[in-house]
C-alpha distance (Angstrom), angle and dihedral (degrees) to the residues before:
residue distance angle dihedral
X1 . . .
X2 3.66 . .
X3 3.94 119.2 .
X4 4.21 111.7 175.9
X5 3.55 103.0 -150.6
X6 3.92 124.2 173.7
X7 4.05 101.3 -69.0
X8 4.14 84.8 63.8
X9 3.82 102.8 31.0
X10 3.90 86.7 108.0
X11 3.94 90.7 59.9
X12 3.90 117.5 114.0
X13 3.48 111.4 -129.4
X14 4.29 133.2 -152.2
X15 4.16 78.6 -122.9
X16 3.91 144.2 121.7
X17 3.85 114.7 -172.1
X18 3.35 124.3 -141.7
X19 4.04 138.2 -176.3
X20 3.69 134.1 -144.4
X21 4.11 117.4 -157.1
X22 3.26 129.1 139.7
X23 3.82 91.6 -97.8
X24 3.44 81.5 62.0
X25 3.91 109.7 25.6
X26 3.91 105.9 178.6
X27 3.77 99.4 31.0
X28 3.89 93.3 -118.7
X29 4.09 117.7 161.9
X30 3.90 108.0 -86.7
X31 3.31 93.3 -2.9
X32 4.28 95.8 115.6
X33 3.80 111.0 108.1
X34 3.32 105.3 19.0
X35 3.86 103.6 117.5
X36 3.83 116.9 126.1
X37 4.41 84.3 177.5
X38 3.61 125.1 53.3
X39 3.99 162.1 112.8
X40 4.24 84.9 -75.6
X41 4.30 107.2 36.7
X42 3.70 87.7 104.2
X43 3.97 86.5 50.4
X44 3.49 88.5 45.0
X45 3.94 107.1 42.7
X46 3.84 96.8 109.3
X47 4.12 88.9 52.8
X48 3.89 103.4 40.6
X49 3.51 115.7 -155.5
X50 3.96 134.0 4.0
X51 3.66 83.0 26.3
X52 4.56 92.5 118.2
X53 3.94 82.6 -85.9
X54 4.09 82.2 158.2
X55 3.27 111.8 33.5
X56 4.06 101.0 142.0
X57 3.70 136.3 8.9
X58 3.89 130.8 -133.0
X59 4.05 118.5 -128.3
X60 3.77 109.6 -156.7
X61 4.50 116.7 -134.8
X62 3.86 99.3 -77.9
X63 4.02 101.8 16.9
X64 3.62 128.5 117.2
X65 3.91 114.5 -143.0
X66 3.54 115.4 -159.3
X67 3.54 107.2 -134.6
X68 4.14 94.0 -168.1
X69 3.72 141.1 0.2
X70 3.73 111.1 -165.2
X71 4.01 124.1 -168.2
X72 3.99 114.5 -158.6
X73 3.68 136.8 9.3
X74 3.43 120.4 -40.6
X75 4.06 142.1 114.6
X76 3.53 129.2 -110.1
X77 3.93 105.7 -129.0
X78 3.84 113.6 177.4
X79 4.36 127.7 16.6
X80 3.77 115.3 -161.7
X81 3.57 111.6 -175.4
X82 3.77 133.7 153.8
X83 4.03 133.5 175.6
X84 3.75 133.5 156.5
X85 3.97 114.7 -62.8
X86 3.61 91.5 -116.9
X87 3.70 90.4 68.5
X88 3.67 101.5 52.0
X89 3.72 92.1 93.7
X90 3.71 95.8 42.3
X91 3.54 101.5 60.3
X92 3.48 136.2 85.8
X93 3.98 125.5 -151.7
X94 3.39 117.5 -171.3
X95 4.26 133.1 165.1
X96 3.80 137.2 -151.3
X97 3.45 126.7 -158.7
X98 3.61 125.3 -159.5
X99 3.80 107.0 -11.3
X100 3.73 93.2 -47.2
X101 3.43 116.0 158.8
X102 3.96 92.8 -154.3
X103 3.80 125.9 69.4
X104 4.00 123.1 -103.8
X105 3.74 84.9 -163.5
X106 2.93 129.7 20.9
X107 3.97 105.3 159.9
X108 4.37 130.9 141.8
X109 3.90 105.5 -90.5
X110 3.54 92.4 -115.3
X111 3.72 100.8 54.4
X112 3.61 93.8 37.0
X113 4.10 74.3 73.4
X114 3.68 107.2 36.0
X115 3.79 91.3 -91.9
X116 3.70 108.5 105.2
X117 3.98 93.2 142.1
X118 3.80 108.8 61.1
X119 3.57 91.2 -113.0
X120 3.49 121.9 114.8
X121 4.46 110.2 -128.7
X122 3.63 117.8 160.0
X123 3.69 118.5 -101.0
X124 4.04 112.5 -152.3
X125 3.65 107.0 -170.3
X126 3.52 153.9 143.8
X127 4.62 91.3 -138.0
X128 3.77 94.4 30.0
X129 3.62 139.8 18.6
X130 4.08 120.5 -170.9
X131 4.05 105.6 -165.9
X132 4.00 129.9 -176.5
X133 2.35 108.2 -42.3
X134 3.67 121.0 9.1
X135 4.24 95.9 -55.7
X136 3.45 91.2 155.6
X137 4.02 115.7 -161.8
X138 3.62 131.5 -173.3
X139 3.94 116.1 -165.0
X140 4.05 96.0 175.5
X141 3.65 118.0 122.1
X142 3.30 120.2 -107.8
X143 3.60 107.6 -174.1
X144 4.06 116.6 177.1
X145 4.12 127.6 -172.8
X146 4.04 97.4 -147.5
X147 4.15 113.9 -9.4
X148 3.30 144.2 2.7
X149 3.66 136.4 -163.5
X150 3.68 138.3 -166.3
X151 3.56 134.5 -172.3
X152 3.92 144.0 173.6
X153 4.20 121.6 -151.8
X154 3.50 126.9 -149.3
X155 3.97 103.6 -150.5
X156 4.18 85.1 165.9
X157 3.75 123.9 102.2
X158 4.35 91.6 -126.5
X159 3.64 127.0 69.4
X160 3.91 107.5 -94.0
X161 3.83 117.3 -139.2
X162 3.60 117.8 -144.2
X163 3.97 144.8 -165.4
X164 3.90 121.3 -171.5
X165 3.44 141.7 156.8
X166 4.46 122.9 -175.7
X167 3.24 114.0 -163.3
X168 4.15 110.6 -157.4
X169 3.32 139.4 169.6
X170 4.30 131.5 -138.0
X171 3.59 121.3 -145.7
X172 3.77 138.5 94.5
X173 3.65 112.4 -59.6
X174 3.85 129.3 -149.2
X175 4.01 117.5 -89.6
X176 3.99 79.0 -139.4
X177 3.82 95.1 67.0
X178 3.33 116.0 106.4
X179 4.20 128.9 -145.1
X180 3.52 116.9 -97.4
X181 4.02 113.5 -124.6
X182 3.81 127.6 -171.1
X183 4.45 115.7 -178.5
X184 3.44 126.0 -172.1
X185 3.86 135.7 -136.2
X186 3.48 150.7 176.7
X187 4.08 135.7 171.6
X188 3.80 96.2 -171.4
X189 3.31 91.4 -166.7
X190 3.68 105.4 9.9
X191 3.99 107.5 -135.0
X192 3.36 124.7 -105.7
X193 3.81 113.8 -83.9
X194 3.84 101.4 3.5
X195 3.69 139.9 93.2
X196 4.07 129.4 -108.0
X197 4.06 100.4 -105.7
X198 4.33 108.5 -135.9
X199 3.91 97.9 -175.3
X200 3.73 131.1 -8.9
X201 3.82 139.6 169.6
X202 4.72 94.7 30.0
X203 3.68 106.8 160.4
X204 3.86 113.8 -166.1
X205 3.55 143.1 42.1
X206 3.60 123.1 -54.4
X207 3.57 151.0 85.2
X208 3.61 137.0 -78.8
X209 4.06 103.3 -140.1
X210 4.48 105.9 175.1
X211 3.22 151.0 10.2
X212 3.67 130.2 -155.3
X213 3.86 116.5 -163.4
X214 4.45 123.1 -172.0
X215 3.78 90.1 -169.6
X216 3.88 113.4 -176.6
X217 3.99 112.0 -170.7
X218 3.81 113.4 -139.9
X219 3.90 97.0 -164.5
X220 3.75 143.5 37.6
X221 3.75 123.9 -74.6
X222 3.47 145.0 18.5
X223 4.12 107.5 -11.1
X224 3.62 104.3 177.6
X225 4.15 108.0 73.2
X226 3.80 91.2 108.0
X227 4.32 121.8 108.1
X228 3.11 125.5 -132.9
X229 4.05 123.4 -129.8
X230 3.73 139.9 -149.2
X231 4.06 119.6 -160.5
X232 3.46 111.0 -160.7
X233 3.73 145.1 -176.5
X234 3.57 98.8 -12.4
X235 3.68 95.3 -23.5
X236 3.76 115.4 155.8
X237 3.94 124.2 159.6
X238 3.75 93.6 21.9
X239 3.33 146.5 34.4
X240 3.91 125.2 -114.6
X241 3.56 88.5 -150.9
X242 4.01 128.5 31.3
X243 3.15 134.1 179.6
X244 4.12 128.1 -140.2
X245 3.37 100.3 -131.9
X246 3.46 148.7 -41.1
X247 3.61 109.0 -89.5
X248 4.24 81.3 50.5
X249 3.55 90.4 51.2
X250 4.00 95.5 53.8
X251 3.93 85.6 40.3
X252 3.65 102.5 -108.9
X253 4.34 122.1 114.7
X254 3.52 130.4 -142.9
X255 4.27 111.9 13.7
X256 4.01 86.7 -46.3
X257 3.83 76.0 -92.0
X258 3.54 114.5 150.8
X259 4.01 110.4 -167.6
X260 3.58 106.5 -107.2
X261 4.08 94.4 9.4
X262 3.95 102.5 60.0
X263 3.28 113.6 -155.5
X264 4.03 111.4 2.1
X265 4.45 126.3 -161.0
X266 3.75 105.6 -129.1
X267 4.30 120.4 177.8
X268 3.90 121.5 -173.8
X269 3.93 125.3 151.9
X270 3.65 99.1 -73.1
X271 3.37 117.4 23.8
X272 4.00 142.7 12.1
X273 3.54 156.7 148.4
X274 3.77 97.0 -134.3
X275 3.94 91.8 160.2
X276 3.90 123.4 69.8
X277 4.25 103.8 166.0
X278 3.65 101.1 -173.7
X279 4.03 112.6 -166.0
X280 4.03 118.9 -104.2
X281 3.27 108.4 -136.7
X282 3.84 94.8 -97.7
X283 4.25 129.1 37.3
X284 3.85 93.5 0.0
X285 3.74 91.6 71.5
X286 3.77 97.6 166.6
X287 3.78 153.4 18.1
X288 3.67 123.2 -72.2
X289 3.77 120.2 -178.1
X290 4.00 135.1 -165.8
X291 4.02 116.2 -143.3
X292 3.38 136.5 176.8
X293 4.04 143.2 -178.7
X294 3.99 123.1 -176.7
X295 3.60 108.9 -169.4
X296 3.86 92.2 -157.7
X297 3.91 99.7 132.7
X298 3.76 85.6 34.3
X299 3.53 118.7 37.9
X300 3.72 122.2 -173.2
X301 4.46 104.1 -127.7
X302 3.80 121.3 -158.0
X303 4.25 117.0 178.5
X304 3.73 94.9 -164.3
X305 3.95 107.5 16.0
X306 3.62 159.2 -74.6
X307 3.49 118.1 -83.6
X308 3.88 102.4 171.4
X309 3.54 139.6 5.5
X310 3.92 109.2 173.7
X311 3.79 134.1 166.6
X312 3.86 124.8 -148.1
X313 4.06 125.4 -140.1
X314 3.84 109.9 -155.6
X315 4.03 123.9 151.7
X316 3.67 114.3 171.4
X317 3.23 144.5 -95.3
X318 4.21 141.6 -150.9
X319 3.75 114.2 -63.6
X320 4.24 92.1 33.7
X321 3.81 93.2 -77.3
X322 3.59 126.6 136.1
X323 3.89 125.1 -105.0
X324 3.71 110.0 -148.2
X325 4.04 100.7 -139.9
X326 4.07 139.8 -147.0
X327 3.08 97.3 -132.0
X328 3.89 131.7 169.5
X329 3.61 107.6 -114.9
X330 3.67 137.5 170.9
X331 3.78 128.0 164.3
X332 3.82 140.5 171.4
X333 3.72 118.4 -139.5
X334 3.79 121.9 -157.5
X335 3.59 134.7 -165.4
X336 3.71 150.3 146.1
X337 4.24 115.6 -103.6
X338 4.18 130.0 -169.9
X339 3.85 84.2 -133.0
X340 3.91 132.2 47.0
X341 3.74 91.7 -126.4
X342 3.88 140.6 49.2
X343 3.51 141.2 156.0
X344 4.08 108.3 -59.1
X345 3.82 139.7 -173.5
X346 3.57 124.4 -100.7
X347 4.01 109.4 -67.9
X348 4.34 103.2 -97.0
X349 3.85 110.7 -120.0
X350 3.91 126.2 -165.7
X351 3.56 90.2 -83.1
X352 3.71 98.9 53.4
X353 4.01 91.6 43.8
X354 3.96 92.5 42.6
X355 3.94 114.8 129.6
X356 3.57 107.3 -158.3
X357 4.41 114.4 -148.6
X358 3.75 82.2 -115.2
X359 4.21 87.4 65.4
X360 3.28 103.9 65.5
X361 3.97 102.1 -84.1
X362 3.94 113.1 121.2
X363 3.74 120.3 -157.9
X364 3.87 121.6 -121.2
X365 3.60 114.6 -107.0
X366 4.04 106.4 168.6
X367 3.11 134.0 117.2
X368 4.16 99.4 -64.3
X369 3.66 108.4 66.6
X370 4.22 116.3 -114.9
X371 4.02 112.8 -79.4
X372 4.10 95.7 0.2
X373 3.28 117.3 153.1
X374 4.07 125.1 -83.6
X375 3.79 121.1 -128.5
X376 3.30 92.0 -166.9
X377 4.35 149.8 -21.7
């Protein structure tokens, strides 16, 4: 997997970019800006056309919008996407590479870009960047052999306005790339005594390369003493690699405590806790935290598969012992595959992905009223 970064920007490349948006829905060559219909013609009906007369599509409750169809081999290289907060939990992205009939991803919009809360935190990385507010951008590479295919579900019951732009690029791609995969799941509560499962059940050679975790904690003190695990290559009781915790894993130390701060956001180009939800003294009755870990610089390699990654929650209890907790936990797990399909978890569904007010998420109540319609980005 190829990733030009700023030591080989200068390199000519065998490539032709292209961009799909819904001023230009299929990517064609000067085909941007040629709407005479759209979300903006009333906007635009002293200019005429060219004038951003469709600059965002609606999705209707239960449709699927496909946000690009892509013939050939290529890579996606950069997602912008934005949407009203209140939908981050109620839609589903999902991609397709190469004909499959089976999702890659298939992940909640909002955790798909370390936002699984409905509460806008910025993101300051080098694999995702969330910007005021709610510019969500993707920078993994999505490379694809023949086709790929995106799309965007509405599981809401209101019509879902939408602004996107994928920027890909045409040209033979390397037999060595692998697929890029992104699972979602939650343990809402996690059961008694067990650990919150991330990925389980990859065949194939690859390498897992982030996880994103929305982890609400459903009791008092510290929540994060837990280790994460990686079962690999025919692993089965334990782990070749394990983690010592989970504040290590996300590459914090000691609770993420600072003395005199408490628990304090940090972002840096691979991993983060850019979201610290404190409760309010009435519906948001706990603490809800956003984490993330891109193995980029240190990717985790399997030859024959992944059979488990799994996460504990343990706090502690009197006498020094650990309290197993049941906690609400939902993470995202991303990694790189020989084959554009593998064993997945059931698809999520608004029920599943539902953040109650009680969780952390806190409704907007400015001056634009919830869910109305954009004029523009």
């Amino acid at each position: 997997m190829s990733n030009p970064d700023l030591h080989d920007i200068a390199r000519i490349r065998d490539r032709r970019t292209r961009s799909i948006s819904p001023e230009n829905p299929d990517g064609r060559v000067g085909g941007g800006g040629r709407a005479t219909e759209g979300t903006g013609a009333a906007s635009a009906r002293d200019l005429g056309p060219g004038w951003k007369i469709s600059p965002s599509v609606d999705v209707a409750p239960g449709e699927t919008l496909d946000l690009a169809n892509i013939e050939g081999a290529g890579r996606i290289t950069h997602i912008w996407i934005t949407t009203h907060t209140d939908n981050w939990r109620t839609l589903i992205l999902r991609a397709y590479w190469d004909g499959s009939d089976d999702p890659a991803v298939e992940v909640p919009y909002g955790d798909f870009f370390c936002s699984g809360w409905g509460v806008f935190s910025q993101v300051t990385s080098q694999a995702i960047a969330a910007n005021p507010h709610g510019g969500f951008n993707s920078y993994w590479p999505m490379p694809f052999r023949t086709a790929a295919r995106l799309t965007l579900e509405n599981t809401s019951d209101v019509d879902v306005r939408v602004y996107f732009q994928i920027t890909y690029e045409l040209g033979e791609e390397s037999g060595e790339d692998g697929y890029f995969h992104a699972q979602w799941r939650r343990s809402n509560p996690l059961a008694d005594r067990s650990t919150h499962v991330l990925l389980e059940g990859v065949e194939g050679r690859g390498h897992y390369a982030g996880t994103y975790i929305a982890w609400g904690s459903n009791s008092d003190g510290w929540w994060g003493e837990g280790e994460i695990k990686f079962y690999l290559d025919g692993d089965t009781d334990y782990p070749t690699i394990c983690g010592t915790g989970t504040e290590d894993y996300f590459g914090g130390a000691w609770n993420f405590d600072v003395p005199g701060t408490g628990y304090t956001e940090f972002s840096t180009p691979y991993l983060g806790m850019p979201q610290v939800l404190r409760p309010d003294g009435l519906y948001a009755s706990q603490q809800r935290f956003g984490l993330y870990r891109w193995h980029l610089l240190d990717p985790i390699h399997f030859a024959e598969g992944i059979g488990r990654v799994d996460i504990q929650a343990l706090g502690w209890r009197s006498g020094w012992r650990y309290l197993p907790l049941h906690d609400d936990i939902a993470s995202t797990a991303i990694f790189y595959l020989d084959r554009p399909a593998t064993n997945r978890p059931p698809a999520p569904d608004a029920d599943t992905m539902e953040v109650h007010l009680g969780s952390g998420a806190v409704p907007d109540v400015g001056a634009t009223p919830p869910r109305a319609p954009r004029s523009e980005a």
